[in-house]
ZADO-1210 file (C-alpha; in nm, 4 decimals, padded with zeros to 6 digits):
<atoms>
<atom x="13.0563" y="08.5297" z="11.4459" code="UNK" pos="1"/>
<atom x="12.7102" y="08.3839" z="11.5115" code="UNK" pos="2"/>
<atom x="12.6170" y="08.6621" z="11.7460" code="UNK" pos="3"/>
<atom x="12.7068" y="08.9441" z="11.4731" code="UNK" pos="4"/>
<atom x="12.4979" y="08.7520" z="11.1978" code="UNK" pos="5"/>
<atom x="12.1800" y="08.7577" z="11.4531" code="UNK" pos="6"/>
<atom x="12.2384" y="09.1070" z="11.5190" code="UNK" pos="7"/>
<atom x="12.2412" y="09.2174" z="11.1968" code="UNK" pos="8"/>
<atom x="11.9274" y="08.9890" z="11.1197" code="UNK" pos="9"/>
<atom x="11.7588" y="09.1807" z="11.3966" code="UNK" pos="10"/>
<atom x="11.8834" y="09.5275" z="11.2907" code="UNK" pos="11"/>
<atom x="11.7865" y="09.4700" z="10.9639" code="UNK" pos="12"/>
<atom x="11.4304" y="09.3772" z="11.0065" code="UNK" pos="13"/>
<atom x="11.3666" y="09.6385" z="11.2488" code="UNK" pos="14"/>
<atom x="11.4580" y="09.8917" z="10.9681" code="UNK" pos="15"/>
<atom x="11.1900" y="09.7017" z="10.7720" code="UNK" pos="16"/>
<atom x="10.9230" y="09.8917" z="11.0277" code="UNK" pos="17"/>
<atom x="11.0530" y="10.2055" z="11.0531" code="UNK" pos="18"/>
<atom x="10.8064" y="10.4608" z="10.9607" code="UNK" pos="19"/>
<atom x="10.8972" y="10.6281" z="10.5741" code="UNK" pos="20"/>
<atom x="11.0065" y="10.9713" z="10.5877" code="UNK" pos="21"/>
<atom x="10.7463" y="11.1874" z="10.5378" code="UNK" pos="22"/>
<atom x="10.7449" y="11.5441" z="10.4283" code="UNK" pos="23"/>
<atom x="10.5190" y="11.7794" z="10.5749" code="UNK" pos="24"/>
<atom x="10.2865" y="12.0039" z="10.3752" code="UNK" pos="25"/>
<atom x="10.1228" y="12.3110" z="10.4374" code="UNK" pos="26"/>
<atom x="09.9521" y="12.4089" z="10.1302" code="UNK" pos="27"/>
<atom x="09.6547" y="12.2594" z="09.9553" code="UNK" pos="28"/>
<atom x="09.8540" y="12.1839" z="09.6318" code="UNK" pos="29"/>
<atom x="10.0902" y="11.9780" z="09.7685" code="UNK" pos="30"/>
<atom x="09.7568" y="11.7664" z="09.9322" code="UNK" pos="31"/>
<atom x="09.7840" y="11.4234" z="10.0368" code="UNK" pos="32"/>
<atom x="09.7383" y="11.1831" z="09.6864" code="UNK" pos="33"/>
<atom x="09.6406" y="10.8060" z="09.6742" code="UNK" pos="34"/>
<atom x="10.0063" y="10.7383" z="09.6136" code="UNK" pos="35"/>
<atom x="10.1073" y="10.8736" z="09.9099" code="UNK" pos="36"/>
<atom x="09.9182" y="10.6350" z="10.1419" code="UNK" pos="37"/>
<atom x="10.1384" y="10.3878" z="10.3639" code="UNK" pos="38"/>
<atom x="10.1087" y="10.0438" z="10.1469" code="UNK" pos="39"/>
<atom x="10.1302" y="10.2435" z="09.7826" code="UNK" pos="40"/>
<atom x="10.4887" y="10.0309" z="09.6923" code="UNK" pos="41"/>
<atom x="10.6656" y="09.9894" z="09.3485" code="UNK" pos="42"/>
<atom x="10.5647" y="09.7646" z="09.1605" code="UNK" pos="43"/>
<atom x="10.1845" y="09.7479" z="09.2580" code="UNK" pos="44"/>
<atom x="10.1851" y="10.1052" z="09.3471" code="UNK" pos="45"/>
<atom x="09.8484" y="10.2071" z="09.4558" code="UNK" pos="46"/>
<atom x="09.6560" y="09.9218" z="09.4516" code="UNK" pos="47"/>
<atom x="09.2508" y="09.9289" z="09.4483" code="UNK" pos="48"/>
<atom x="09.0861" y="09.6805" z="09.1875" code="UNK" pos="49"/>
<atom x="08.7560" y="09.7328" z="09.3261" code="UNK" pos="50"/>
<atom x="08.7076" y="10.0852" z="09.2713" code="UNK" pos="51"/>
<atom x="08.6668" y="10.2063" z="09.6316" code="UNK" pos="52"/>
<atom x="08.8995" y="10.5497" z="09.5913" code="UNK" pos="53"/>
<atom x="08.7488" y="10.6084" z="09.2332" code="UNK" pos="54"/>
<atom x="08.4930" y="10.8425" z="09.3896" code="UNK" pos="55"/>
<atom x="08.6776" y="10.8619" z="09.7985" code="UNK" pos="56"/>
<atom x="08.8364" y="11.2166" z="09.8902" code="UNK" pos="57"/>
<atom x="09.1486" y="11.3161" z="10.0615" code="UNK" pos="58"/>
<atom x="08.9836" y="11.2212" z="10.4031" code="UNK" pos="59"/>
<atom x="08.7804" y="10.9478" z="10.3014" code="UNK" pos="60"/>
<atom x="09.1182" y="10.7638" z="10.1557" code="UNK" pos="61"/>
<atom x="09.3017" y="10.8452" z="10.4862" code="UNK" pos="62"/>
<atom x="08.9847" y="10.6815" z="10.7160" code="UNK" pos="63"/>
<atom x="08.9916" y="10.3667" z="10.4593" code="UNK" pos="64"/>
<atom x="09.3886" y="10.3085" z="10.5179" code="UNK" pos="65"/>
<atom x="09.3769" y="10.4147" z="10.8611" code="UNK" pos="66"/>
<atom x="09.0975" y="10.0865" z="10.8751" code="UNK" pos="67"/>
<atom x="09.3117" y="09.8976" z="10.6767" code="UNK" pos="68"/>
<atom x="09.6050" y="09.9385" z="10.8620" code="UNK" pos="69"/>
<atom x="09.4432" y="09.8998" z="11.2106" code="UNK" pos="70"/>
<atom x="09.3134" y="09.6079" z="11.0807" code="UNK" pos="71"/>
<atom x="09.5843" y="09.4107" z="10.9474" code="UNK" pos="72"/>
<atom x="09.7691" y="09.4867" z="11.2990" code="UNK" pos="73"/>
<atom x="09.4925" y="09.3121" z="11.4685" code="UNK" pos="74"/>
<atom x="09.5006" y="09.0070" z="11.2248" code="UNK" pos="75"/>
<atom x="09.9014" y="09.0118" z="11.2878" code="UNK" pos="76"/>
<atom x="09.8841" y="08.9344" z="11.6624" code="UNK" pos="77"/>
<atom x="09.5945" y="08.7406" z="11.6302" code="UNK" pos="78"/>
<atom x="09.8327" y="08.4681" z="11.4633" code="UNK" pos="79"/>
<atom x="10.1053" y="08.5513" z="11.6494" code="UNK" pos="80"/>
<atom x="09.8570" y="08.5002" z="11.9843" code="UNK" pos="81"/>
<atom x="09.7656" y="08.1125" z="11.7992" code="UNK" pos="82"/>
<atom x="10.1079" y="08.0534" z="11.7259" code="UNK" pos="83"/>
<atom x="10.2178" y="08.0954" z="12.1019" code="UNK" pos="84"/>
<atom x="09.9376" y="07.9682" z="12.2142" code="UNK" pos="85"/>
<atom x="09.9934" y="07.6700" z="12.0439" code="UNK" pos="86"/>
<atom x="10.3217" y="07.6206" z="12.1234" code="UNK" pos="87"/>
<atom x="10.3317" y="07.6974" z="12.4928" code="UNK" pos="88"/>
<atom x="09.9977" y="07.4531" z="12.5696" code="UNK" pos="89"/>
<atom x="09.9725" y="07.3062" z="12.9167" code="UNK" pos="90"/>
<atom x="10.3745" y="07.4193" z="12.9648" code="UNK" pos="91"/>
<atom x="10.3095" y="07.8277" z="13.0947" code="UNK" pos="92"/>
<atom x="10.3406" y="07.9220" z="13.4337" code="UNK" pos="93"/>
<atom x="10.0070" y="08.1068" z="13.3598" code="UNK" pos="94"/>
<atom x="09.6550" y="07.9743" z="13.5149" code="UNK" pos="95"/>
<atom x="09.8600" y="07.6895" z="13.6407" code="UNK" pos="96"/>
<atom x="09.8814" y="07.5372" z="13.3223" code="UNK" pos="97"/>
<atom x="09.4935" y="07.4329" z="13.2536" code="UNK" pos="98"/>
<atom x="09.4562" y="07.6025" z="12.9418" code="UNK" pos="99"/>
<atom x="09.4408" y="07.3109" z="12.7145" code="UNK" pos="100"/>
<atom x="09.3078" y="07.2001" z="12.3577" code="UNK" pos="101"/>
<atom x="09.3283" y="07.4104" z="11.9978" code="UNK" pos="102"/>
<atom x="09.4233" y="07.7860" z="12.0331" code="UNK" pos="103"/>
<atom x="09.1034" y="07.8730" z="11.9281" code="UNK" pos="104"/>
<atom x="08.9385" y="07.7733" z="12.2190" code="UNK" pos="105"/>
<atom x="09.1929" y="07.8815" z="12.4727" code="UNK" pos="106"/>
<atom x="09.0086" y="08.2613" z="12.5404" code="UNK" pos="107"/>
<atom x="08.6683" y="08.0978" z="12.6941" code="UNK" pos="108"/>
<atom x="08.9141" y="07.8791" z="12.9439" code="UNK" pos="109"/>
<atom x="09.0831" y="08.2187" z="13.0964" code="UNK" pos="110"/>
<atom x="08.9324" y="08.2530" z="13.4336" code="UNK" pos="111"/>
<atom x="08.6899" y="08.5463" z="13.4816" code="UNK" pos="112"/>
<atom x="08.8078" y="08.8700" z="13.5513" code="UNK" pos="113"/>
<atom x="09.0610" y="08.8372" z="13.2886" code="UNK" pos="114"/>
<atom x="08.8400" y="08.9132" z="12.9994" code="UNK" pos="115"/>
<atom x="08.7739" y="09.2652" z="13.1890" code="UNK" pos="116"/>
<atom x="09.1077" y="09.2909" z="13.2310" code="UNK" pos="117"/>
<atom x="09.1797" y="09.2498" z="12.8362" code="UNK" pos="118"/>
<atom x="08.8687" y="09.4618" z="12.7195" code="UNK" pos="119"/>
<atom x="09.0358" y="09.7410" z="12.9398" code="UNK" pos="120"/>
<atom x="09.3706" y="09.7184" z="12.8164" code="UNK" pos="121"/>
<atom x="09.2282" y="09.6942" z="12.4900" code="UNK" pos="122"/>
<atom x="08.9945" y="10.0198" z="12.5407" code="UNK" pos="123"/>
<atom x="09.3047" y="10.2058" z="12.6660" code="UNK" pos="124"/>
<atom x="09.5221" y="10.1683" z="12.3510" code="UNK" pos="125"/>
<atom x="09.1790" y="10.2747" z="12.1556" code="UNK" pos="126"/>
<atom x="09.1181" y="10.5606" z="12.3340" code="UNK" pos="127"/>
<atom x="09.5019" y="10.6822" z="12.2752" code="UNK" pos="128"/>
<atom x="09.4827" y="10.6119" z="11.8991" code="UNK" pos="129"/>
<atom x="09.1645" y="10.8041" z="11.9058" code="UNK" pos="130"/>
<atom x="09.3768" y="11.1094" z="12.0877" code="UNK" pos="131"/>
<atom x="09.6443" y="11.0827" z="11.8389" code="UNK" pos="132"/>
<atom x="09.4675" y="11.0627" z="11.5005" code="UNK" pos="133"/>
<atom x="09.1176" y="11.2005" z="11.5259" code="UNK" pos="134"/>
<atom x="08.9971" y="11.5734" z="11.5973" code="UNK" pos="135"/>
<atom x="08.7623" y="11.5678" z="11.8803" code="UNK" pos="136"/>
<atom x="08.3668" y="11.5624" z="11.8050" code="UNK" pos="137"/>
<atom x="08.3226" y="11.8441" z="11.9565" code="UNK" pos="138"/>
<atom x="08.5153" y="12.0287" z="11.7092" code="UNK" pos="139"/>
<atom x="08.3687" y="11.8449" z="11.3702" code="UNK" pos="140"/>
<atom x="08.1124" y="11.9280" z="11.1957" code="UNK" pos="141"/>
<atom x="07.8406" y="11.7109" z="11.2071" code="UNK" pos="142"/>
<atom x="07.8114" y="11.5538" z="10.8820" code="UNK" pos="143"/>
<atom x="08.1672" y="11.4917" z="10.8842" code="UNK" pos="144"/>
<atom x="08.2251" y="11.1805" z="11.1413" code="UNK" pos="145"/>
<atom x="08.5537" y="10.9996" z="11.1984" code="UNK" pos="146"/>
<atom x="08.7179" y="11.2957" z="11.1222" code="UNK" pos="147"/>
<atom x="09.1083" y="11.2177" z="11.0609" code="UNK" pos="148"/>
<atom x="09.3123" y="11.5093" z="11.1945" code="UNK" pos="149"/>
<atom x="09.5099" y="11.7201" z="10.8823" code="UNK" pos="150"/>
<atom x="09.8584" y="11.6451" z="11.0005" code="UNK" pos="151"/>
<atom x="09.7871" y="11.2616" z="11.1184" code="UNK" pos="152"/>
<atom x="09.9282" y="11.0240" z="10.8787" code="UNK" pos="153"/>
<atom x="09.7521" y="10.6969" z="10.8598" code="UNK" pos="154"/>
<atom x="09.8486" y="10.3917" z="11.0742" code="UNK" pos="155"/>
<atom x="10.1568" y="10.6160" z="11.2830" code="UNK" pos="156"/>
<atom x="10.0437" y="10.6284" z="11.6329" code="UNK" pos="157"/>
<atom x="10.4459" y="10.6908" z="11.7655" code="UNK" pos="158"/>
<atom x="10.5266" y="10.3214" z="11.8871" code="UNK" pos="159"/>
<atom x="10.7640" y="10.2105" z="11.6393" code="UNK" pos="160"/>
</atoms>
């Protein structure tokens, strides 16, 4: 009975990510709206008390949430990285155990080379993102940087 209930707990949160069905448009009068961007939810709706969409178009909005949404991913595993890396002090099989003290300071103790090896892995999954949501410079007009591509919807990059 207790392995159903955790089951379910885990099915049931995984739903919770699932991307929102989203229909496909191909005319500009069905365009993409402020209340269409991932994070518009009843009751707040879309939420901006400072202003910043007040004068933002289409593509504007859809760079702003894609920032937004990149962002709060990175602040997710950044607790998620203190939480374990609290909890599993001087007890992982990693560098022999030596990383020691608050979480914070546990990145300057990983023995060189690994930093490179981070940075890379972290350059990687940028460079895919990039591939997936943005048109290629080459094909952009100058003035118009950061260009998101038309059918790219902001924050899905296929891994959930």
């Amino acid at each position: 009975m207790m392995k159903l209930a955790i089951a379910s707990l885990l099915v049931g949160s995984a739903a919770a990510f699932a991307p929102a069905p989203v229909a496909k448009t191909s005319s500009a009068m069905n365009a993409f709206t402020a209340a269409d961007l991932p994070g518009a939810l009843a009751p707040m709706g879309f939420f901006d008390p400072l202003g910043f969409a007040e004068k933002a178009d289409e593509k504007t909005l859809k760079r702003y949430r894609e920032a937004e949404v990149t962002h709060g991913r990175v602040a997710m595993l950044a607790v998620i990285g203190f939480l374990v890396g609290e909890a599993v002090e001087g007890s992982s099989f990693l560098f022999d155990a030596q990383i020691s003290g608050p979480a914070i300071t546990h990145f300057t103790q990983v023995p060189d080379g690994w930093d490179a090896l981070i940075v890379t892995f972290i350059g990687a999954a940028e460079a895919q993102r990039a591939q997936i949501g943005w048109v290629d410079p080459a094909d952009a007009s100058y003035d118009q940087p950061g260009l998101l591509r038309d059918e790219y919807y902001p924050g899905d990059i296929g891994f959930d």
